[in-house]
C-alpha positions as CSV (number, residue, x, y, z in Angstrom):
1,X,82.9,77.6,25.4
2,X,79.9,76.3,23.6
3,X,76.0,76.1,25.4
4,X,76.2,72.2,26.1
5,X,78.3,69.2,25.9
6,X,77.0,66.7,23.5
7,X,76.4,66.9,19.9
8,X,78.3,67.9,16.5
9,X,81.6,69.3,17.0
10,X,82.2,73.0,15.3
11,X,84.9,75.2,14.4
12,X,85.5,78.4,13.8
13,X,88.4,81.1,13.8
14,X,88.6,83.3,17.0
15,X,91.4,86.0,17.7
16,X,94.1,84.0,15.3
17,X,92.9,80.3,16.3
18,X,90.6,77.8,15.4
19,X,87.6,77.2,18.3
20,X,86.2,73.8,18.6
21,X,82.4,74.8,19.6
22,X,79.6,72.5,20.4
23,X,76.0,71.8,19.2
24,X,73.1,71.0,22.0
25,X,69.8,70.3,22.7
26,X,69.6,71.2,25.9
27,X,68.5,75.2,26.7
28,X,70.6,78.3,27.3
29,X,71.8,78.9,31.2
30,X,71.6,82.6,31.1
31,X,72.6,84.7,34.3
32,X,72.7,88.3,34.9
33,X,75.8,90.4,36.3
34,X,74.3,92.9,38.1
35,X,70.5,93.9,37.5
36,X,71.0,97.8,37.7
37,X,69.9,99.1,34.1
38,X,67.3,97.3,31.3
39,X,67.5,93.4,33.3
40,X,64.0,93.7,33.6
41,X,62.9,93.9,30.2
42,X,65.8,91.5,29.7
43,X,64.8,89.1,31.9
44,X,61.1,89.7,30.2
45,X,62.2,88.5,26.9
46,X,64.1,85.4,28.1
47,X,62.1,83.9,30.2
48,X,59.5,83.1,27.6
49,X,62.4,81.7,25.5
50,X,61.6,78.2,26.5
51,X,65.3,77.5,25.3
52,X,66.7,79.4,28.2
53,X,67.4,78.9,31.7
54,X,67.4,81.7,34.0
55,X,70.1,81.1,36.7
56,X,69.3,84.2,38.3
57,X,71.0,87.6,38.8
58,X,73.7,88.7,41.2
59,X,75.7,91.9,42.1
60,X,79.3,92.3,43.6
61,X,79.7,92.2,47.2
62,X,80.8,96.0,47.4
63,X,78.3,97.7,45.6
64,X,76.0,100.3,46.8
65,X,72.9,99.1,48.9
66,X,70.3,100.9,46.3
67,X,72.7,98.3,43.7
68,X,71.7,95.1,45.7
69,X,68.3,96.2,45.9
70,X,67.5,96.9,42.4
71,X,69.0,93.7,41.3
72,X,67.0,91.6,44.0
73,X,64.1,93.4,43.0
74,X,64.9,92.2,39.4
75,X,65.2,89.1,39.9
76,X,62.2,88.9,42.1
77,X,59.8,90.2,39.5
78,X,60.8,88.1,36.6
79,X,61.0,84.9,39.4
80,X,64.7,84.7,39.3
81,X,67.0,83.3,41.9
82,X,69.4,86.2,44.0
83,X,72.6,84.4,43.3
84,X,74.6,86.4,47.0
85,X,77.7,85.8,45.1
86,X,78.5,87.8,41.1
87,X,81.1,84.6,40.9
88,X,78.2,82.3,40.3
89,X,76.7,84.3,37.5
90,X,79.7,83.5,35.7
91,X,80.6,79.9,36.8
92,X,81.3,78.1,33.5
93,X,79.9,75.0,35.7
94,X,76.6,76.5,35.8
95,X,76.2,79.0,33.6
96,X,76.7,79.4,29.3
97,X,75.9,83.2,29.0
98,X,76.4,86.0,31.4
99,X,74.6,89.3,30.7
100,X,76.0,92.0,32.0
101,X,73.0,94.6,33.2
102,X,75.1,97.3,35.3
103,X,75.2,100.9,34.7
104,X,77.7,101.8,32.0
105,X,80.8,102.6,33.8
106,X,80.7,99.6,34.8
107,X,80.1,97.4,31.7
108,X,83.8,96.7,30.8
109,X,85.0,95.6,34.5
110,X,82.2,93.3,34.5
111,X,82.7,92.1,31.4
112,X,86.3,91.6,31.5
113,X,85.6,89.2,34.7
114,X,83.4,86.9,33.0
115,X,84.9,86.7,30.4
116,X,88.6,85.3,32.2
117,X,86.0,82.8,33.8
118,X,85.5,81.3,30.2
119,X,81.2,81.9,29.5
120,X,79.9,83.3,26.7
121,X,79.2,87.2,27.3
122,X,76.4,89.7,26.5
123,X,77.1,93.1,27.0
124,X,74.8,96.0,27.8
125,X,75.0,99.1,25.5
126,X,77.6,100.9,25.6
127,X,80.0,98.3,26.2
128,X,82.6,100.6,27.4
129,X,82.6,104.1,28.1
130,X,85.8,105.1,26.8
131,X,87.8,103.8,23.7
132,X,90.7,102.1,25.8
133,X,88.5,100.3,27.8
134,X,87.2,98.3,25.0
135,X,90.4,97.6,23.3
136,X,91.4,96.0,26.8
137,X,88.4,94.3,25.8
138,X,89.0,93.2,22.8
139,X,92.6,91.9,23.6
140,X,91.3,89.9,26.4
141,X,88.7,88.4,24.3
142,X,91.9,87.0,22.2
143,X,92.5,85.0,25.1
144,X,89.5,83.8,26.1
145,X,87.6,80.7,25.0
146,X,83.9,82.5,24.9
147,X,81.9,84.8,22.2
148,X,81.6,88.2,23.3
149,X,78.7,90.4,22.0
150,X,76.5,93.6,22.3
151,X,73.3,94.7,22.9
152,X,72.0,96.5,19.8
153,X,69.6,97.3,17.1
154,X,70.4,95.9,14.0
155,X,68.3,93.4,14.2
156,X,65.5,96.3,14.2
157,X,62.9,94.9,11.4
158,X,62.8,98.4,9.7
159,X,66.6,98.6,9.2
160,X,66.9,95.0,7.8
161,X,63.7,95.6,5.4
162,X,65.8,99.0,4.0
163,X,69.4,96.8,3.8
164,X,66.9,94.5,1.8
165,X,66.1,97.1,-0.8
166,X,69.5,98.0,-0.9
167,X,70.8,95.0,-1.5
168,X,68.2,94.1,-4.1
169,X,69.1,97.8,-6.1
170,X,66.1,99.0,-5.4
171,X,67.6,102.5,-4.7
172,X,71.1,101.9,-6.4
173,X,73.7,103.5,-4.7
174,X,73.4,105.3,-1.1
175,X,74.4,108.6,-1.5
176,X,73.1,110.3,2.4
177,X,71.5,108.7,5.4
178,X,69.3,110.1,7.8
179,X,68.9,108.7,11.2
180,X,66.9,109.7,14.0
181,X,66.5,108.4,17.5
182,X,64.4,110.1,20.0
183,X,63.3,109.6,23.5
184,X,60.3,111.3,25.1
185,X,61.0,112.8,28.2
186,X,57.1,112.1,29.3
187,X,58.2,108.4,29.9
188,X,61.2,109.1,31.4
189,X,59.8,107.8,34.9
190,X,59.0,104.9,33.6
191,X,61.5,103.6,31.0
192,X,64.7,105.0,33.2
193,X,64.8,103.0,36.6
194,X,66.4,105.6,38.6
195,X,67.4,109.5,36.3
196,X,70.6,109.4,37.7
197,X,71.6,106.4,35.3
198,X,71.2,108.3,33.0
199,X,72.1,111.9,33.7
200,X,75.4,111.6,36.0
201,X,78.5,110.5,34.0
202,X,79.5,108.6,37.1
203,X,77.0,106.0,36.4
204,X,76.7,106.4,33.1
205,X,80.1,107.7,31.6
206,X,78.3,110.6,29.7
207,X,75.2,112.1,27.9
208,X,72.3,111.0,25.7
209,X,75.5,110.2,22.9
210,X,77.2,107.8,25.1
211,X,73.3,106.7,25.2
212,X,71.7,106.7,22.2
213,X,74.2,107.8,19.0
214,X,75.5,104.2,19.2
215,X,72.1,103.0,17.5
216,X,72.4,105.8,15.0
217,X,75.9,104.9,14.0
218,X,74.7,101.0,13.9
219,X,72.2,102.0,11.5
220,X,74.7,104.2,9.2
221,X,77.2,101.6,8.8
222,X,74.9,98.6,8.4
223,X,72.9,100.2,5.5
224,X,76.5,101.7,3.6
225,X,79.1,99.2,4.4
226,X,81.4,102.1,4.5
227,X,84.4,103.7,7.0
228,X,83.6,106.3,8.4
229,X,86.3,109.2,8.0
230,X,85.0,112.4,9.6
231,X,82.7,113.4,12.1
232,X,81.2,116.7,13.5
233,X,79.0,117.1,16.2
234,X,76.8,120.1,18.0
235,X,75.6,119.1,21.0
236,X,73.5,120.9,24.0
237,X,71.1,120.7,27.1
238,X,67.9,122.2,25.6
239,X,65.2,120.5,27.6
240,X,66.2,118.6,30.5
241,X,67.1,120.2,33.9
242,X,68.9,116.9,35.5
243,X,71.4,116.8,32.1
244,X,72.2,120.8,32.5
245,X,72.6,119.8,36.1
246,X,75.3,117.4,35.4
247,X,76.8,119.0,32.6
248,X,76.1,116.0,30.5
249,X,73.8,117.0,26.8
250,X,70.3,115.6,26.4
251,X,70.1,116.4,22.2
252,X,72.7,116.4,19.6
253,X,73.5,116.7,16.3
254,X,75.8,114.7,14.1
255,X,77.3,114.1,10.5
256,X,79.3,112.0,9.3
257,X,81.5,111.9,5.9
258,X,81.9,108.4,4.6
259,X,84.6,106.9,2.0
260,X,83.1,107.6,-1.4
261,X,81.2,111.0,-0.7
262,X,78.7,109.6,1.3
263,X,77.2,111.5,4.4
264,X,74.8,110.9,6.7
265,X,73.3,113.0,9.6
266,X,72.1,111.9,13.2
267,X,69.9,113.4,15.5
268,X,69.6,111.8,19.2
269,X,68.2,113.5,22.1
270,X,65.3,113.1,24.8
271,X,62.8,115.5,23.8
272,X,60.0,116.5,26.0
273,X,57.7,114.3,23.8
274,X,58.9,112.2,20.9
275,X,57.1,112.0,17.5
276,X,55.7,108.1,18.4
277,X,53.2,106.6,20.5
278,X,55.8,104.8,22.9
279,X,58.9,105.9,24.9
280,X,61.5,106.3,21.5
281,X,60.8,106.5,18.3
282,X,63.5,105.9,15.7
283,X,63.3,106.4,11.7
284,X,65.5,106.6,8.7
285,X,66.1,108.0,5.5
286,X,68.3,106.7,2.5
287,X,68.7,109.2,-0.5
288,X,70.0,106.2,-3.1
289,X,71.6,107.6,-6.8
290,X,68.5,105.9,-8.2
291,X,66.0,105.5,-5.3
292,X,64.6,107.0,-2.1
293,X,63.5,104.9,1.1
294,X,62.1,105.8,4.2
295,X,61.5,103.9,7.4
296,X,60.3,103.7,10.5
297,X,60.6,101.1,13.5
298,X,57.0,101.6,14.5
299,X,56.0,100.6,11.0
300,X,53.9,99.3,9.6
301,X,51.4,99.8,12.4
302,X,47.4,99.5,12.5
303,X,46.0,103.0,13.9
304,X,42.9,102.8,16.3
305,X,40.4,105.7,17.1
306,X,38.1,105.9,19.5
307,X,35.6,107.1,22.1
308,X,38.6,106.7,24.3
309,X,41.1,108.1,21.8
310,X,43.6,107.2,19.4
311,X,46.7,104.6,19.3
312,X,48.7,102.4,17.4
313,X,49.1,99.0,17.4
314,X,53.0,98.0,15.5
315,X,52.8,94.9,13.6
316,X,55.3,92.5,15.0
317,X,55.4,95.0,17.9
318,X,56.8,98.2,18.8
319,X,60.2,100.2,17.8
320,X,61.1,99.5,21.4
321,X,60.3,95.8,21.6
322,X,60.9,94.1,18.2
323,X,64.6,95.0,17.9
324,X,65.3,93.7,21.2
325,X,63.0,90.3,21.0
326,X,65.1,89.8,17.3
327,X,68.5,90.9,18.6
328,X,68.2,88.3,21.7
329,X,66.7,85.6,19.7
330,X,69.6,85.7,18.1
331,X,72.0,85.4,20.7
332,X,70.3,82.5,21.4
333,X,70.0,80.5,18.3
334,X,73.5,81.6,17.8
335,X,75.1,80.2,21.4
336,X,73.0,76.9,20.5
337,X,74.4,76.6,17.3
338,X,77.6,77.0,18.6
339,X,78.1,80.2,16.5
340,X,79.5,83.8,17.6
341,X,76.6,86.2,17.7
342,X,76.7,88.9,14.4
343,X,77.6,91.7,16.4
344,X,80.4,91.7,18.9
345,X,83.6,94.0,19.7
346,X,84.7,94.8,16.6
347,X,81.4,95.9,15.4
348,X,80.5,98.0,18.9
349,X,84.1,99.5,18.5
350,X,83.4,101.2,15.5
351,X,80.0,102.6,17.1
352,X,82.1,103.4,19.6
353,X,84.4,105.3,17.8
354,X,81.9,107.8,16.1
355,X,80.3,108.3,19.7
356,X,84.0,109.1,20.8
357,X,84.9,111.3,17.8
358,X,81.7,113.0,18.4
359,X,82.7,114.3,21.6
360,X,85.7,115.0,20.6
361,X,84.1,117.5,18.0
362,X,82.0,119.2,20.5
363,X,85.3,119.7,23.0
364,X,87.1,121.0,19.4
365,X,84.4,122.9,17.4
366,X,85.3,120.8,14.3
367,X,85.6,118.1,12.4
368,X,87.0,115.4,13.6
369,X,88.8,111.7,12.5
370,X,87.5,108.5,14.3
371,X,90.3,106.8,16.0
C-alpha cells in the first residue's frame, strides 16, 4: 500500500516478502478510527502538514453515545468531516493512513480491521493492552500489504541529542540509565478528555504503566541497544483517589537488568504537580564508563520573569509537543517515501513486554523475565 499511485517504484522486505511501494507527490489521506483519546492534538499537528489530507474521523456504529460525541466533537474543532460509517476511515479507495485514536482496549480490534482493509496504520499508545493481542497483531500484519506503526517518543529531540553523544563516544560505554516520566495531576482536567480513560482498566486496560512506562522503556532501549533480561517493579496509588478507586496504580517504580551488566531505573507516575512548567515532564540520565549526560525534553529552554511571574519558553517547543510534531513528521515523510515508519510492532512489542513483565513483578514480588 503506498500513499499514491504514480512515481518510482520501491521495494522493501515485509514479513518474509518483498513489497513493491510507491513514490508520490500528491499529500497524505489521513483518517481517524475513532476520536476518543489524544485525536485532537492529533488532528492539531496534521492539519498544518500541508502534505496531508484530513478525511475526517469516524467511530463504530455500536459504540457508546458519549463515544460518537467525542469524536464528532473532534472532528468538528479541527474542521474535519464525521465520516457515519468507521468503514470509510479505512477505505483503501480514499484513504492512505488510518490513525487509530480509541481508548486502549480498544486499539488492537481497531487496528486489526484496518489493517485487513489494506491502509497504512498508526496506532495510538499502547498498541495493545495485553501481550497476545499484539502478536495477533503482528501475525496479521504478515499478511497484510500496509506499514503498521506506533505512536511514540523516540523522536523526542532530547533523547536523539543523548543517542548522538553516545554514538560519537562521548560517554563510552552506558553502564545505568535513568528515566523519568511524570505527569502533573494539576492538569489532569485538561490534558485527559474524560478521567475515566485513564483510571478504569475497562477503557484503558490498566494503570499509569500501561500509560506511561512504554516511553521509559523506549528511551532505555534506544540509548543501550541492549535485551532486556529482568525486570522488577513496586508499584502503588499514592496520590490519586480515582486510581485507588479502580484499583489501577498512579506511580511506580522500575529496574531493569540488561545483557552486559547494564541497569537502568524508571520512575512513571502522575504526581500532584510535576517538576516542569507543562502537563509531563520527562528527563534522563546516562552514567557512561567514561562520561555522564543528562537530559531533559524541556531543554534547552529560555526562562522569563516577570511582574506577572515566571515561565519557560522550550526551544523548538515543549517536552509535550516536539516529540509528537517529530514522531508524526515522520510518519509522513516516511508513507510519502514509500518507506515503513522506524518504529512499528516489533519495536512497541518489546516496550510492551517490559510494561507486561512489570506487572507481572508487582503480582509476584520479584524479579521477573520479559516474555
Amino acid at each position: 500500500m503506498s500513499a499514491g499511485n504514480s512515481g518510482n517504484g520501491h521495494e522493501e522486505t515485509k514479513g518474509g516478502r518483498v513489497v513493491t511501494t510507491e513514490k508520490t507527490d500528491r499529500r497524505l489521506r489521513v483518517a481517524f478510527a475513532s476520536g476518543v483519546r489524544h485525536a485532537g492534538s492529533y488532528l492539531d499537528e496534521l492539519r498544518r502538514d500541508e502534505r496531508v489530507e484530513i478525511v475526517g474521523v469516524a467511530e463504530e456504529a455500536g459504540a457508546p453515545a458519549w463515544m460518537r460525541e467525542d469524536g464528532r466533537r473532534a472532528a468538528a474543532e479541527a474542521g474535519a468531516r464525521w465520516l457515519d460509517d468507521i468503514g470509510e476511515a479505512w477505505d483503501p479507495a480514499r484513504v492512505d493512513l488510518t490513525i487509530v485514536c480509541s481508548e486502549p482496549t480498544r486499539h488492537a480490534r481497531l487496528a486489526a480491521a484496518a489493517m485487513t482493509a489494506g491502509v497504512h496504520v498508526l496506532v495510538d499508545k499502547p498498541v495493545a493492552t495485553s501481550l497476545s493481542d499484539l502478536d495477533a497483531l503482528i501475525a496479521l500484519q504478515r499478511e497484510t500489504p500496509g506499514t503498521v506503526s506506533v505512536v511514540n517518543r523516540t523522536h523526542a529531540p532530547a533523547l536523539r541529542r543523548t543517542r548522538a553523544w553516545i554514538d560519537a563516544g562521548h560517554l563510552g560505554l552506558p553502564r545505568h540509565v535513568d528515566a523519568e516520566f511524570l505527569a502533573s495531576g494539576a492538569f489532569f482536567a485538561t490534558s485527559v478528555e474524560r478521567p475515566e480513560l485513564v483510571v478504569d482498566p475497562a477503557l484503558s486496560g490498566g494503570g499509569e504503566m500501561l500509560n506511561f512506562l512504554g516511553y521509559c522503556a523506549d528511551a532505555v532501549l534506544h540509548l543501550t541497544g541492549l535485551p532486556v533480561q529482568s525486570v522488577y517493579a513496586m508499584s502503588g496509588s499514592l496520590f490519586a483517589a480515582g486510581h485507588a478507586a479502580h484499583g489501577v496504580e498512579d506511580t511506580a517504580v522500575v529496574s531493569l537488568g540488561l545483557a552486559n551488566g547494564v541497569t537502568a531505573t524508571m520512575t512513571v507516575g502522575r504526581i500532584p504537580f510535576a517538576p516542569g512548567f507543562g502537563p509531563t515532564s520527562s528527563s534522563l540520565r546516562v552514567l557512561g564508563s567514561h562520561g555522564h549526560a543528562t537530559a531533559d525534553d524541556d531543554q534547552p529552554a529560555v526562562l522569563r520573569f516577570g511582574a506577572d511571574g515566571a515561565g519557560s519558553h522550550p526551544v523548538g517547543g515543549g517536552g509535550g509537543v516536539a516529540p509528537l510534531r517529530a514522531w508524526l513528521a515522520h510518519v509522513v515523510d516516511s508513507l510519502l517515501a514509500g518507506r515503513a515508519p522506524d518504529y512499528g510492532l516489533a519495536e512497541a512489542r518489546a516496550g510492551l513486554a517490559v510494561i507486561d513483565a512489570a506487572y507481572r513483578s508487582v503480582a509476584e514480588r520479584a524479579a521477573v523475565r520479559p516474555l
